[in-house]
N, CA, C and O atoms as a GROMACS GRO file, in nm:
protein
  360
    1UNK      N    1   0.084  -0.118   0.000
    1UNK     CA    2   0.000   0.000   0.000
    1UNK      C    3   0.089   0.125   0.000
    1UNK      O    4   0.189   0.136   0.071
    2UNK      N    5   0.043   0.219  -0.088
    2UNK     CA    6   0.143   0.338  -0.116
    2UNK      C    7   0.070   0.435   0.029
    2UNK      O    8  -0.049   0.434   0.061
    3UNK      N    9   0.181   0.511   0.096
    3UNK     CA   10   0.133   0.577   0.198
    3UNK      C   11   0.123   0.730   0.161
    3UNK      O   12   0.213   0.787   0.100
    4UNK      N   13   0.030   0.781   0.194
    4UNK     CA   14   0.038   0.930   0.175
    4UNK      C   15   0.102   0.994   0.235
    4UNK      O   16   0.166   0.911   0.299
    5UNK      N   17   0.149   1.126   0.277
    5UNK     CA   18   0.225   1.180   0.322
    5UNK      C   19   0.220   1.313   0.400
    5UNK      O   20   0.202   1.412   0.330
    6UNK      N   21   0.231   1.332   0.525
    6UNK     CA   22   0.168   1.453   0.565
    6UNK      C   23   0.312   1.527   0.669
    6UNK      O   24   0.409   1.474   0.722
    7UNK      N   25   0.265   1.668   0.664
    7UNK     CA   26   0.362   1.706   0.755
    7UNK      C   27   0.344   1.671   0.890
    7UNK      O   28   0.263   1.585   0.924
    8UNK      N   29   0.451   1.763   1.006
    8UNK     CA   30   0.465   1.658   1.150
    8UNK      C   31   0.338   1.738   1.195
    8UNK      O   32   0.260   1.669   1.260
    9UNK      N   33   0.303   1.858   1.176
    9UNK     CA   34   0.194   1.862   1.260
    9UNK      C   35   0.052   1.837   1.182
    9UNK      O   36  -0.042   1.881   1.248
   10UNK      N   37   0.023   1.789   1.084
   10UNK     CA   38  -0.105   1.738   1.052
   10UNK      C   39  -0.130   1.552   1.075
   10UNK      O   40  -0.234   1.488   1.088
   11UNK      N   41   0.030   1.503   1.072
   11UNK     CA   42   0.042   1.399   1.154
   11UNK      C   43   0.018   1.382   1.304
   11UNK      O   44  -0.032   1.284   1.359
   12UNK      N   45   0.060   1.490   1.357
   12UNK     CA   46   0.014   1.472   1.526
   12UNK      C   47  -0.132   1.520   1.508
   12UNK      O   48  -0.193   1.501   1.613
   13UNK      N   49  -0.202   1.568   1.423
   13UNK     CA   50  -0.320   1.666   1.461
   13UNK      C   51  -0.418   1.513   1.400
   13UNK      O   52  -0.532   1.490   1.441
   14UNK      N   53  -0.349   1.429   1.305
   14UNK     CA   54  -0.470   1.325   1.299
   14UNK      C   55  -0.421   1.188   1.377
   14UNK      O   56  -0.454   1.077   1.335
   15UNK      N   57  -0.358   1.203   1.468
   15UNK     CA   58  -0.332   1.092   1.544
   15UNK      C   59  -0.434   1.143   1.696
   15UNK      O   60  -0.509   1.074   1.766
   16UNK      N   61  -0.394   1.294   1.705
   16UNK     CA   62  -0.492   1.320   1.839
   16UNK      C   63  -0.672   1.296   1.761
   16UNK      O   64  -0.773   1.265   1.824
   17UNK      N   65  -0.663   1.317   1.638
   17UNK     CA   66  -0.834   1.321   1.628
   17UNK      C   67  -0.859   1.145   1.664
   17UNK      O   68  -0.951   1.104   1.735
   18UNK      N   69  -0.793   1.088   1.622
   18UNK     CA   70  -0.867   0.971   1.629
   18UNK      C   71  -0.836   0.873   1.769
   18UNK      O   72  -0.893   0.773   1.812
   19UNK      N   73  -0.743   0.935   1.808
   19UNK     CA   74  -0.756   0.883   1.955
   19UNK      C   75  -0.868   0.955   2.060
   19UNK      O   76  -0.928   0.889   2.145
   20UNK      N   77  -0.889   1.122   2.038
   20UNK     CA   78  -0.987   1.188   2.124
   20UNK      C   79  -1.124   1.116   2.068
   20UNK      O   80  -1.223   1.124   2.141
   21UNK      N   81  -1.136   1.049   1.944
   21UNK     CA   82  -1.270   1.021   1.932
   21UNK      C   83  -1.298   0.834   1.974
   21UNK      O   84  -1.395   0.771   1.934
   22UNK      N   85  -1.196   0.781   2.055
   22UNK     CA   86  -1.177   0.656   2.097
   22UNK      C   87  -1.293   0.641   2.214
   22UNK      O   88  -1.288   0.725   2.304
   23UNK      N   89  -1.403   0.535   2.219
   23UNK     CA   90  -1.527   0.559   2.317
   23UNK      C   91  -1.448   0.560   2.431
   23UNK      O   92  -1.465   0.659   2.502
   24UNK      N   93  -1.334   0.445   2.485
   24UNK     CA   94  -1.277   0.476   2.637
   24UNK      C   95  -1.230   0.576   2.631
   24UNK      O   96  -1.175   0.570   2.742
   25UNK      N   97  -1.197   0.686   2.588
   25UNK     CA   98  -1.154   0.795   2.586
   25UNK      C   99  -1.254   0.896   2.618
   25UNK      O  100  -1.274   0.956   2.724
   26UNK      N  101  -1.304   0.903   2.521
   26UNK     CA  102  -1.486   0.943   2.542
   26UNK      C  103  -1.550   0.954   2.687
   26UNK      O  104  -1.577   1.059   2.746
   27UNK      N  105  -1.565   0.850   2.723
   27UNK     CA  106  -1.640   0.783   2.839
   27UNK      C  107  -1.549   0.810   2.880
   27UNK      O  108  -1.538   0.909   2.807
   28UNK      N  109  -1.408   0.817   2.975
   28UNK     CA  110  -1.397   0.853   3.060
   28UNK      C  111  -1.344   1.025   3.082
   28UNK      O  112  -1.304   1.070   3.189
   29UNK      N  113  -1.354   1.096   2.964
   29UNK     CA  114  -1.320   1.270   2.950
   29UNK      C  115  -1.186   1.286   2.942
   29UNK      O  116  -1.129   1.395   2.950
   30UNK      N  117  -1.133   1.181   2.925
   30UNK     CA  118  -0.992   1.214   2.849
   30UNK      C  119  -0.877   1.252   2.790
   30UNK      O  120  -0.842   1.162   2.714
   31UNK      N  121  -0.798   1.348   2.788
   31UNK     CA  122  -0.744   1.435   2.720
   31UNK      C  123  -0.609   1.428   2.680
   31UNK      O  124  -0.530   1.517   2.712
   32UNK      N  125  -0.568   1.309   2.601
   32UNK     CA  126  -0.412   1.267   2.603
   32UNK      C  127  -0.336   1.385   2.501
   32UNK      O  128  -0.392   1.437   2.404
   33UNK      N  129  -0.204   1.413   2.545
   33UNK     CA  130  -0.189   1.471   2.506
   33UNK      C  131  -0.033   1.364   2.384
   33UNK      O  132   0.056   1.282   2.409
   34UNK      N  133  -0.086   1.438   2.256
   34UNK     CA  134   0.032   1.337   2.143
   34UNK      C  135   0.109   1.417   2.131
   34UNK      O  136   0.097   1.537   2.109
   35UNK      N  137   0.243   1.318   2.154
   35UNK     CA  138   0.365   1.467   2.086
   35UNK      C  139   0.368   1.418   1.931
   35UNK      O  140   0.321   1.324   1.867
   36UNK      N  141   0.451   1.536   1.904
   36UNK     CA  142   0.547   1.549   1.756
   36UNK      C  143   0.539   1.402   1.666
   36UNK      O  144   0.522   1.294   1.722
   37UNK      N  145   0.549   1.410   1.572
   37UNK     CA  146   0.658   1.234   1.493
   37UNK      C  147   0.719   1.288   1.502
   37UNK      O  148   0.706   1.410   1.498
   38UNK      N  149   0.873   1.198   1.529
   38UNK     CA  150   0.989   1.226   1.501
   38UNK      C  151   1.014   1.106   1.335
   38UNK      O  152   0.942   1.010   1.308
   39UNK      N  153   1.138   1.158   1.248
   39UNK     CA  154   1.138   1.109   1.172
   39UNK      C  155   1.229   0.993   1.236
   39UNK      O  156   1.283   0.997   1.347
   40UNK      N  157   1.234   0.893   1.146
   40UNK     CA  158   1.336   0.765   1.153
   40UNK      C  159   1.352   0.678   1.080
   40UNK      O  160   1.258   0.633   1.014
   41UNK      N  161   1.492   0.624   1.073
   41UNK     CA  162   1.512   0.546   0.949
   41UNK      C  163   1.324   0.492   0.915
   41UNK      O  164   1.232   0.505   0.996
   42UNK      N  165   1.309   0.409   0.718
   42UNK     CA  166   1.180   0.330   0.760
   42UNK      C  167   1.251   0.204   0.773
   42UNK      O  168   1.358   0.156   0.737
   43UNK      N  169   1.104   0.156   0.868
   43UNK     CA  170   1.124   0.034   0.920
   43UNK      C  171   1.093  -0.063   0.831
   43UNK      O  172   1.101  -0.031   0.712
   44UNK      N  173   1.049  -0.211   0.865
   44UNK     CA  174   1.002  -0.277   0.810
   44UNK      C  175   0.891  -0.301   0.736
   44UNK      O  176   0.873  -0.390   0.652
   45UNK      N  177   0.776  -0.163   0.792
   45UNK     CA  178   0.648  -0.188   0.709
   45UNK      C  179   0.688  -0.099   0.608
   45UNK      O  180   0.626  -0.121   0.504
   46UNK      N  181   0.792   0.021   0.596
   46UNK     CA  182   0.774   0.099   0.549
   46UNK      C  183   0.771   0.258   0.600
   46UNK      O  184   0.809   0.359   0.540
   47UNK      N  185   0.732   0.249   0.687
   47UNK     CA  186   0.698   0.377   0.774
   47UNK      C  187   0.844   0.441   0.819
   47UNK      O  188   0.951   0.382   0.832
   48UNK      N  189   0.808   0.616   0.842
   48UNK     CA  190   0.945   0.686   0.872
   48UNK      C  191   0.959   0.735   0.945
   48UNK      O  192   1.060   0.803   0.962
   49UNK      N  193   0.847   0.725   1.041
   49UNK     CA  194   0.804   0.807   1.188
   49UNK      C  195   0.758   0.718   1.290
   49UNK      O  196   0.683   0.623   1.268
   50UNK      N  197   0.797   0.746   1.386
   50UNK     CA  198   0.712   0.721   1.506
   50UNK      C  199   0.697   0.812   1.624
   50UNK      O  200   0.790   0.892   1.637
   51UNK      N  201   0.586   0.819   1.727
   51UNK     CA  202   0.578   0.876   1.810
   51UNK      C  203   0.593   0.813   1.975
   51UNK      O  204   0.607   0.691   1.968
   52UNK      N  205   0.595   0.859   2.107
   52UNK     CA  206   0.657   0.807   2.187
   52UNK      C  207   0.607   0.948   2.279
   52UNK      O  208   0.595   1.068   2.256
   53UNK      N  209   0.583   0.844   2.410
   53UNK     CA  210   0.591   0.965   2.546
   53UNK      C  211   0.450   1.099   2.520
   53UNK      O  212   0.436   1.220   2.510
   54UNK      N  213   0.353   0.940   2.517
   54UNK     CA  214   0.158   1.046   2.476
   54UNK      C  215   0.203   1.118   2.646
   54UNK      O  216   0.313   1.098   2.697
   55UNK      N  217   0.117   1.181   2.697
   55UNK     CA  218   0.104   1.251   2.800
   55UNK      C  219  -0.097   1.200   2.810
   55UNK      O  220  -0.193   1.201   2.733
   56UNK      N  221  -0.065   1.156   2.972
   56UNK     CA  222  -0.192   1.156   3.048
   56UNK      C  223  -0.241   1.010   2.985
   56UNK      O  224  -0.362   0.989   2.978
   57UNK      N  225  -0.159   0.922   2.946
   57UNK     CA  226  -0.184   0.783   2.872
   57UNK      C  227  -0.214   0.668   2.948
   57UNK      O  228  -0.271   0.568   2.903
   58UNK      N  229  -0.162   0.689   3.107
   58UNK     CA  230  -0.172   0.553   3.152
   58UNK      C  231  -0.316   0.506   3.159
   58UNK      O  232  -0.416   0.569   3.196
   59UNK      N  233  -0.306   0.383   3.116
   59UNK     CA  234  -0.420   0.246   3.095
   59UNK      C  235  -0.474   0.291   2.992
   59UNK      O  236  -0.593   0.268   3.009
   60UNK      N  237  -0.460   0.346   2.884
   60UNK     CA  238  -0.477   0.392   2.768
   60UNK      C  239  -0.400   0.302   2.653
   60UNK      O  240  -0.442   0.252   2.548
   61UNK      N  241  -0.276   0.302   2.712
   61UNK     CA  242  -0.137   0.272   2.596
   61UNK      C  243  -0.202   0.195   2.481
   61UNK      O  244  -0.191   0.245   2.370
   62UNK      N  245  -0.292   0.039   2.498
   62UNK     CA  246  -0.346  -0.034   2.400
   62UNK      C  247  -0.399   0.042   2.334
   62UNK      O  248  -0.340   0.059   2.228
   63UNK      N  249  -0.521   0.121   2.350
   63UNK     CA  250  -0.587   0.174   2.284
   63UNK      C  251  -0.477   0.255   2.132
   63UNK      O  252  -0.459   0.223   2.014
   64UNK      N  253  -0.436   0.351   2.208
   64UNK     CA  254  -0.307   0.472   2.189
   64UNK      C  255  -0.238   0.376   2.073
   64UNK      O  256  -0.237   0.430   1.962
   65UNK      N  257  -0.187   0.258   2.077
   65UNK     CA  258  -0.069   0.179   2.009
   65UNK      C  259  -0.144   0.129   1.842
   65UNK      O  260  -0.098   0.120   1.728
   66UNK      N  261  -0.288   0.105   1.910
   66UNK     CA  262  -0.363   0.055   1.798
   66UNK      C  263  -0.396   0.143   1.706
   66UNK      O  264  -0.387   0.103   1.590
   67UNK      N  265  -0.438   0.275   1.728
   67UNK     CA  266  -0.406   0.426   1.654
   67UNK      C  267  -0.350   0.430   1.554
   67UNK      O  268  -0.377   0.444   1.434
   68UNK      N  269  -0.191   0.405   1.669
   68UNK     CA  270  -0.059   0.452   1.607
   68UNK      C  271  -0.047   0.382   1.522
   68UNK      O  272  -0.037   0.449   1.419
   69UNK      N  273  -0.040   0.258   1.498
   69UNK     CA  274  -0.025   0.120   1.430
   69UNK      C  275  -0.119   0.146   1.270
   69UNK      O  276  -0.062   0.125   1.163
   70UNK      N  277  -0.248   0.188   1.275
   70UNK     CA  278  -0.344   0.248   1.180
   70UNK      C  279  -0.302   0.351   1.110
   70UNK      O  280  -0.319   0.363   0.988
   71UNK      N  281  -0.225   0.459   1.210
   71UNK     CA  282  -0.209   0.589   1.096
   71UNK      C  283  -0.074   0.575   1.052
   71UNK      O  284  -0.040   0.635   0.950
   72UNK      N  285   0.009   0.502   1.115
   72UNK     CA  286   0.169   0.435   1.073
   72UNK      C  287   0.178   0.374   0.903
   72UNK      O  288   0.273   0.368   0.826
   73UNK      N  289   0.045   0.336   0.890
   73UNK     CA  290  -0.010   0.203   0.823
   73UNK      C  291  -0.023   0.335   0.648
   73UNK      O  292   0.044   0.330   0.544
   74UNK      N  293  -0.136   0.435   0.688
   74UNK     CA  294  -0.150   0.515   0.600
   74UNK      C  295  -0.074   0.651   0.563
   74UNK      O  296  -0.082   0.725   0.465
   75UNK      N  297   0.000   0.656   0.677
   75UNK     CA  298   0.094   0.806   0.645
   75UNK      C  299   0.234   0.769   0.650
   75UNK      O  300   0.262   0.669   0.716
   76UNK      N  301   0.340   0.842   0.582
   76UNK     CA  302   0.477   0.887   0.613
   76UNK      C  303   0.484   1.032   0.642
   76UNK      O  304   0.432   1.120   0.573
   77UNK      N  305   0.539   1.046   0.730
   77UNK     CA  306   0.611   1.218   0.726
   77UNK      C  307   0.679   1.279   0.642
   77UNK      O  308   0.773   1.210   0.604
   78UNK      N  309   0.674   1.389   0.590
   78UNK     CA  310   0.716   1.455   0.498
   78UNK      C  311   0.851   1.522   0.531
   78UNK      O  312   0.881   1.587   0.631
   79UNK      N  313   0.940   1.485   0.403
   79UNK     CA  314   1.068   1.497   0.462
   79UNK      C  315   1.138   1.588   0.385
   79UNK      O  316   1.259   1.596   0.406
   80UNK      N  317   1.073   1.683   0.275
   80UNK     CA  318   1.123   1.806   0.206
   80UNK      C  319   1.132   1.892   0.290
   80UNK      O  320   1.055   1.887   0.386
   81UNK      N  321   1.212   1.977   0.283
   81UNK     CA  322   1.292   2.103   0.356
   81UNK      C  323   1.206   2.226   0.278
   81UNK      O  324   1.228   2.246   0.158
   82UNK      N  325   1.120   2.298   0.344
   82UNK     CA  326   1.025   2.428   0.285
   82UNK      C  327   1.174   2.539   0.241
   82UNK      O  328   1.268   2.572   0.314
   83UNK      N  329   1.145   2.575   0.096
   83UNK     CA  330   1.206   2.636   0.061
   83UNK      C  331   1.152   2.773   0.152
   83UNK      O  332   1.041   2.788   0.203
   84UNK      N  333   1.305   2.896   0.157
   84UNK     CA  334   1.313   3.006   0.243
   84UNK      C  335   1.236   3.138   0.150
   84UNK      O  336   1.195   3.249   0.184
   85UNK      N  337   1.240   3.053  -0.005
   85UNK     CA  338   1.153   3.176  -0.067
   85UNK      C  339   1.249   3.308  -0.122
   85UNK      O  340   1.202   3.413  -0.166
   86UNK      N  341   1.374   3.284  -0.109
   86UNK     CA  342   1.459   3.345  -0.118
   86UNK      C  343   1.495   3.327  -0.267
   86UNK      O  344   1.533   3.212  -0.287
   87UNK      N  345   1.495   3.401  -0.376
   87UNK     CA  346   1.499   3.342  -0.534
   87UNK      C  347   1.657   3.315  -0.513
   87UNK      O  348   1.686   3.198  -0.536
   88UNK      N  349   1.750   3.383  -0.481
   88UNK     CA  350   1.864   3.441  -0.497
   88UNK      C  351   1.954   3.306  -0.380
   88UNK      O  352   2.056   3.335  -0.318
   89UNK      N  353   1.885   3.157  -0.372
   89UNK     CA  354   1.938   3.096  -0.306
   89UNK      C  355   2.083   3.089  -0.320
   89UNK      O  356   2.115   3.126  -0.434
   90UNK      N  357   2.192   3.053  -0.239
   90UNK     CA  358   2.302   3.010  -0.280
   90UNK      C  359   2.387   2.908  -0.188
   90UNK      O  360   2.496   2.865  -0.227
   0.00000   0.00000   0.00000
């Protein structure tokens, strides 16, 4: 499966949507907080990111891993450098 590709913060911003919309999460008012992807070599599935160290996770983690494991599955992080816009690069 070809993965799409998103930057680090629309990657953290759809890893928190779909964990804040998790029913144990739900049900109990929840509010984990996801850091950053960091990039990293890819691994074996393919993937070039992972994330690490949710905040407010404990007895969560399963839930949290199964997420991660899903959006791991459909995204890579984007690894172009935003040009400075500067014509006159050198």
């Amino acid at each position: 499966m070809i993965r799409k590709t998103l930057n680090a913060s629309q990657l953290q911003q759809e890893v928190s949507r779909r964990i804040q919309k998790l029913p144990e999460i739900v049900e109990d008012g929840v509010k984990i907080r996801v850091p950053r992807p960091q990039l990293q070599e890819v691994d074996k599935t393919g993937c070039n990111w992972n994330m690490t160290h949710f905040g407010n996770a404990i007895g969560f983690e399963p839930d949290i891993e199964r997420v991660l494991t899903a959006v791991r599955a459909e995204y890579n992080l984007a690894t172009e450098v935003k040009r400075s816009g500067n014509p006159f690069e050198d």
